[in-house]
C-alpha positions in Angstrom: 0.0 0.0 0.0 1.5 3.5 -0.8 2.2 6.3 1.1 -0.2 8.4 0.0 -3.1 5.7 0.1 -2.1 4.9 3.6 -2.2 9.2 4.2 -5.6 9.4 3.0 -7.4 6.3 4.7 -6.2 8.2 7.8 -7.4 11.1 6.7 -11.1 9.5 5.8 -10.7 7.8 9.3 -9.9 11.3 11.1 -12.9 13.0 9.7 -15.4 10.2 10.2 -14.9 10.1 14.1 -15.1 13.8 14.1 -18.5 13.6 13.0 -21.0 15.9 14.4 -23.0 15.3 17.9 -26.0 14.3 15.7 -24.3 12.0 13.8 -24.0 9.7 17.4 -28.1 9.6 17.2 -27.8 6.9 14.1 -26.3 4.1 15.8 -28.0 1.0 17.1 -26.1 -1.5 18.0 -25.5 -3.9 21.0 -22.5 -5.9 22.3 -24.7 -8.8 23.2 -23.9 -11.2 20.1 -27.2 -13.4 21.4 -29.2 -10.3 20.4 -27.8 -9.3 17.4 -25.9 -12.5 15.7 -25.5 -11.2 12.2 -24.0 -7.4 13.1 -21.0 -6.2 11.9 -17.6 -6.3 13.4 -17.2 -3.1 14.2 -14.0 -3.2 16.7 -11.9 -1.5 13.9 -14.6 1.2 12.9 -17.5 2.4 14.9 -18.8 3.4 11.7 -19.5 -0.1 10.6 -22.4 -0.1 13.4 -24.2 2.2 11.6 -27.5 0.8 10.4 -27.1 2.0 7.0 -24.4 -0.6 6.9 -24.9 -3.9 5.3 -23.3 -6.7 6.4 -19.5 -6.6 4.9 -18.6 -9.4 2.4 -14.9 -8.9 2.5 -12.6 -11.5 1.0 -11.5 -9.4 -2.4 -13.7 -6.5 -1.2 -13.1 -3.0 0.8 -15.0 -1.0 2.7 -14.1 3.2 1.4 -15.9 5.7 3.1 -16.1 9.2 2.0 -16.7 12.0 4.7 -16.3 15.5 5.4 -15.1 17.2 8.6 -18.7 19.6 8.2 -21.2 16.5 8.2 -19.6 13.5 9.3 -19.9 10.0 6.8 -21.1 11.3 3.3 -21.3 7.8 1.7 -19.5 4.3 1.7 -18.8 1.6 -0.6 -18.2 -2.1 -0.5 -15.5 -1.8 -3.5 -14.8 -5.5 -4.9 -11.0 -4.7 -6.1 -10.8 -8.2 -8.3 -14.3 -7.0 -10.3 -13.8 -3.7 -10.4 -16.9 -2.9 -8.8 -19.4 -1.4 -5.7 -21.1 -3.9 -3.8 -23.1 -1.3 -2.4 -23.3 1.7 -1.5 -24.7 3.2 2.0 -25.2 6.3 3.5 -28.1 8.4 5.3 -30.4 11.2 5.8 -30.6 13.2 9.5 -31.7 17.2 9.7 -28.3 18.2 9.8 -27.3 16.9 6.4 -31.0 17.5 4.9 -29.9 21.4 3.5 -29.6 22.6 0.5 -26.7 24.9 0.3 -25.0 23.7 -3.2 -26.8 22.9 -6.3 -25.5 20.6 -9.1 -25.9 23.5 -11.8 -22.8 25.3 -9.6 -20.4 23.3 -11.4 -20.7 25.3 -14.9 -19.0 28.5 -13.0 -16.3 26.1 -12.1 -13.0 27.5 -13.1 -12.3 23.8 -14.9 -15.3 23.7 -16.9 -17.9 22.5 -15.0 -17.3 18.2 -15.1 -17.3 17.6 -11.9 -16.5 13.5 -12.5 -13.4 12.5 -10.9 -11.6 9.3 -10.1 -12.0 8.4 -6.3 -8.6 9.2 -4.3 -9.0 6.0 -2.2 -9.0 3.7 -4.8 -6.1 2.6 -7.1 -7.0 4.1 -10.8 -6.5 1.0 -12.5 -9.6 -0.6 -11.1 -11.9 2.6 -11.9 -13.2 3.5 -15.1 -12.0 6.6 -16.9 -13.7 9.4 -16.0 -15.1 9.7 -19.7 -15.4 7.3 -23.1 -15.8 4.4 -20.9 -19.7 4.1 -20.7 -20.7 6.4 -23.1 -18.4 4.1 -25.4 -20.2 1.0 -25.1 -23.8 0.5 -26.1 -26.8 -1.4 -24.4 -27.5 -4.9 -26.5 -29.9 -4.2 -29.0 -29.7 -0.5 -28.5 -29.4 2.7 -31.2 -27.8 5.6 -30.9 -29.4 7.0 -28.0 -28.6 4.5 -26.0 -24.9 5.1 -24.9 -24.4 4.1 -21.0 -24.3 7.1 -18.2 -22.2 7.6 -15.5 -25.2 6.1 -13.4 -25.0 7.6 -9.7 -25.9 5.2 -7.1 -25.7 7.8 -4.4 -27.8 10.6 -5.8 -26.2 14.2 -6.4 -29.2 15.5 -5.6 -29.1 13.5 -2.1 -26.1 15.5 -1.3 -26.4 18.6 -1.9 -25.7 20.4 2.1 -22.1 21.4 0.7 -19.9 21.8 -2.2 -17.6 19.0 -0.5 -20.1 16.5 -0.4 -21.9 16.6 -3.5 -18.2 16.9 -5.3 -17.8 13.3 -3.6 -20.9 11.7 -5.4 -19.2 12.3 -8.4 -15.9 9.6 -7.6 -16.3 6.8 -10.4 -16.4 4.9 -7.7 -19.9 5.8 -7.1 -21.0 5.2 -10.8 -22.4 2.7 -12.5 -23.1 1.9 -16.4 -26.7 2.5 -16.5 -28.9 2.9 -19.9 -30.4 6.2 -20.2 -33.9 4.9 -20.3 -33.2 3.3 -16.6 -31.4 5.7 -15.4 -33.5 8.8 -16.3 -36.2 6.7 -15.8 -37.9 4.3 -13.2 -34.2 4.7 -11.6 -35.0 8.4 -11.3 -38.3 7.9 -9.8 -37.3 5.9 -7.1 -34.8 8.1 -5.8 -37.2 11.0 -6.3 -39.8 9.1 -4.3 -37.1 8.4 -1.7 -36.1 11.9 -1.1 -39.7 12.8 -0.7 -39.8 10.8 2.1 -36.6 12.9 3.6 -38.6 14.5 5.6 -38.5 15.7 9.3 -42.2 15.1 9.8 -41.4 11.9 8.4 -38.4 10.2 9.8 -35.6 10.7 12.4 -33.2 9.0 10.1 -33.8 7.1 6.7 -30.7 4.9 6.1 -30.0 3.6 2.2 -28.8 1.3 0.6 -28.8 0.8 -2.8 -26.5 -0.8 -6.0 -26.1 -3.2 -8.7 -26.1 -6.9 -9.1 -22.3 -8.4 -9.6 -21.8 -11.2 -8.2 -23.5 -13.4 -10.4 -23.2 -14.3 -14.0 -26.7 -14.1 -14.8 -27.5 -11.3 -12.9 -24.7 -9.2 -15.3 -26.5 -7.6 -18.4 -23.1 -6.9 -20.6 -19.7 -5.8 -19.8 -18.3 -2.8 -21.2 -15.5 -2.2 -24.1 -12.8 -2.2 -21.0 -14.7 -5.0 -19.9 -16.7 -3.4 -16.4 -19.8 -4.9 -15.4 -23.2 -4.0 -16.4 -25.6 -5.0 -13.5 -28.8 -6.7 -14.9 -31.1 -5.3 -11.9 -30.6 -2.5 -9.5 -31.6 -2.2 -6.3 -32.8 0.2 -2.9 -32.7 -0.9 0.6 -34.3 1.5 3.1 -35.0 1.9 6.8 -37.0 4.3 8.1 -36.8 5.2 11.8 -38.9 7.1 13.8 -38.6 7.1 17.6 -38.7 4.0 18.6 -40.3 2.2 15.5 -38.6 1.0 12.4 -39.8 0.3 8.7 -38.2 -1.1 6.1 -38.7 -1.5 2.0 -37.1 -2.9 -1.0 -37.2 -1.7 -4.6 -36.1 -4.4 -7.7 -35.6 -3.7 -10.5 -34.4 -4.9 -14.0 -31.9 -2.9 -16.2 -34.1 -2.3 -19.5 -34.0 -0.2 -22.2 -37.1 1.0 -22.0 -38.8 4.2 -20.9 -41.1 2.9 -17.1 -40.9 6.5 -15.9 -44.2 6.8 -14.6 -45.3 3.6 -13.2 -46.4 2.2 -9.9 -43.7 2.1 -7.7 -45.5 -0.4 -5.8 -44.7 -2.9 -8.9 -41.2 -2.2 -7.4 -41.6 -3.2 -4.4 -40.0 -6.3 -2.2 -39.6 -7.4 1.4 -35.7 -6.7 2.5 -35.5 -10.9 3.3 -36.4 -11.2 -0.6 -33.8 -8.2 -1.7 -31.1 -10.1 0.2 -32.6 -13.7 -1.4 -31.9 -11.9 -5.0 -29.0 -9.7 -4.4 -27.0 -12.2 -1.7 -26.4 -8.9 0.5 -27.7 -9.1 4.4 -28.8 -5.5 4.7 -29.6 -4.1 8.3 -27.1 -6.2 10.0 -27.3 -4.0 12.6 -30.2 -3.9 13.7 -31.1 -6.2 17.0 -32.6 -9.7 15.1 -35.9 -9.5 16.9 -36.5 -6.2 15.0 -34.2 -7.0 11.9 -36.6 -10.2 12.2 -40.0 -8.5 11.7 -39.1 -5.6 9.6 -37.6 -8.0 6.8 -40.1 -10.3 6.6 -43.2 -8.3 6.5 -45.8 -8.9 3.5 -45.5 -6.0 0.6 -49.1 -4.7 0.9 -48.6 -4.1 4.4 -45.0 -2.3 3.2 -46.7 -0.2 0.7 -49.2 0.6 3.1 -46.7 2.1 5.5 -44.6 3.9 3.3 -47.4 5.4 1.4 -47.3 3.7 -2.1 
């Protein structure tokens, strides 16, 4: 490991546990392994108790989390260094990081021209895509000309947009992935509209997400790109919504299509968490005490859509 990698993990780590006094509110963990069986190890990093968290594969794969000295953990990643690729990524919204003091339209004033798509400084370069030609060089099977892969976010700009800092971070390739326009400005968009409508105070005291592609699988990978990085054949959301003492928690599936389903029922979308770990192979919520990890992941869909309003 280099210098400079070794400089800026402790750097990451410095401004993670110098999060804000809020930030301590979003933890729920217990050292009673009877209780919780399934949590994360979280003896080298707090963080890892966080709820948003997923349980950590490891093996080939890396946990990199992006923060800012402001507003604490911005986002993490489960990076898989032998595929080239994000597990997951994780993060959440509280009051303190739900304001609106940058907007994605700032970046055309920027003295460089207004990309703000950068490789990730915590990741060796020759596992990330280049910041441009890569997707936009490889077409979706059976496509036309219009549809060329994005730079498909999987934590939203528009999720983080309570500083210049953090939204700049949402733009790491690490946080991309090849998405068809049609999904991407599409039902993808639509979910994570719907999610950030439900960012509300009045609402929830936390909503923790998780969300990603599929990669683990051979059939659940649509196409690989020129440079040969995976295409993920169905996307995903994991969220938990807490609100003094009670807990609710949702799943959205859904296949990568070229084809416009802006506009639908989101409650077509919608999954149990035990079903989105059955299909993805993640154990999201980890954290959480089993009893309530337990019943929140194995309630029916109706009575999910029911309680988050769909």
């Amino acid at each position: 490991m280099s210098k400079l990698r070794i400089l800026l993990l402790m750097v990451t780590a410095a401004l993670i546990f110098a999060a804000c006094d809020e930030e301590s509110k979003n933890y729920e963990w217990t050292d009673d392994p009877n209780t919780n069986v399934n949590r994360n190890d979280a003896s080298g990093n707090y963080m890892l108790s966080n709820l948003a968290f997923p349980k950590v594969k490891g093996g080939t794969s890396e946990v990199i989390m992006h923060s800012t000295s402001a507003f604490g953990l911005n986002y993490a990643v489960e990076w898989d260094h032998v595929l080239r690729a994000q597990r997951w990524t994780c993060y959440y919204f509280c009051p303190s990081n739900t304001v609106t003091k940058w907007a994605r339209g700032n970046w055309k004033d920027t003295p460089w021209g207004g990309d703000p798509f950068q490789l990730d400084p915590l990741v060796p370069k020759s596992e990330q895509p280049p910041v441009k030609g890569e997707f936009s060089g490889s077409y979706y099977p059976g496509g036309g000309r219009d549809s060329y892969y994005n730079r498909g976010h999987i934590c939203a700009s528009k999720d983080r947009l309570c500083s210049q800092e953090v939204n700049e971070q949402t733009f790491y390739m690490t946080n991309m992935m090849p998405q068809v326009y049609a999904f991407n400005g599409g039902i993808w968009a639509d979910m994570e509209m719907q999610v950030r409508s439900w960012n509300k105070n009045s609402y929830r005291d936390t909503l923790f997400v998780v969300k990603g592609g599929t990669i683990d699988n051979e059939n659940q990978i649509l196409d690989r790109t020129r440079s040969g990085f995976i295409v993920p054949k169905y996307f995903f959301m994991a969220l938990l919504r807490k609100k003094g003492s009670d807990y609710y928690a949702l799943g959205f599936w859904a296949e990568h299509l070229n084809s416009d389903h802006s506009g639908e029922d989101l409650g077509n979308y919608v999954v149990n968490i035990r079903d989105l770990e059955q299909k993805t192979g993640i154990d999201f919520f980890c954290n959480l005490p089993d009893n309530i990890e337990n019943r929140e992941e194995t309630k029916d869909v109706e009575t999910i859509k029911t309680q988050w309003g769909l």
